[in-house]
C-alpha positions, 0 to 999 in steps of 0.5 A: 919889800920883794924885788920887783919880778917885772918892769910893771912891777919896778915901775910901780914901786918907783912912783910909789918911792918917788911919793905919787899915790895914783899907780894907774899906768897907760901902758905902750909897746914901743915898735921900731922897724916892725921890731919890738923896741922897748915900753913906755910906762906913761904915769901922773906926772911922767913916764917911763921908759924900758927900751929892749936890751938896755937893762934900765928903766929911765923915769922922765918928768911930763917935760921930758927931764930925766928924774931917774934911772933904775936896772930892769929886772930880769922878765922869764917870758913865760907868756902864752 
């Protein structure tokens, strides 16, 4: 398998490691300050969380426990 080139991407793949079969992610961009602060990846069962500069994305249960924590891949910024 290729290494995830987006947070989407290796967000994705660790619900699929950790066995939840329903990929749907609802996807929020986290503000602080009027400054982009990170995303939150919500999925069946928990969420994830990216927070800008941080370099991991952290996995939680729906109850707030720290499942798993995994490094962010590196993103270009290629966006439009």
């Amino acid at each position: 398998m290729e290494e995830p080139t987006s947070v989407y991407d290796a967000v994705i793949s660790v619900i699929r490691e950790m066995g939840i079969e329903d990929t749907s992610l609802v996807r929020t961009i986290l503000i602080r300050d009027n400054c982009y602060a990170g995303r939150k990846y919500y999925y069946t069962g928990g969420f994830a969380l990216c927070m800008a500069g941080s370099g991991a994305i952290e996995f939680y249960s729906d109850d707030g426990e720290l499942l798993k924590t995994v490094p962010a891949p590196k993103e270009t910024g290629l966006a439009a």
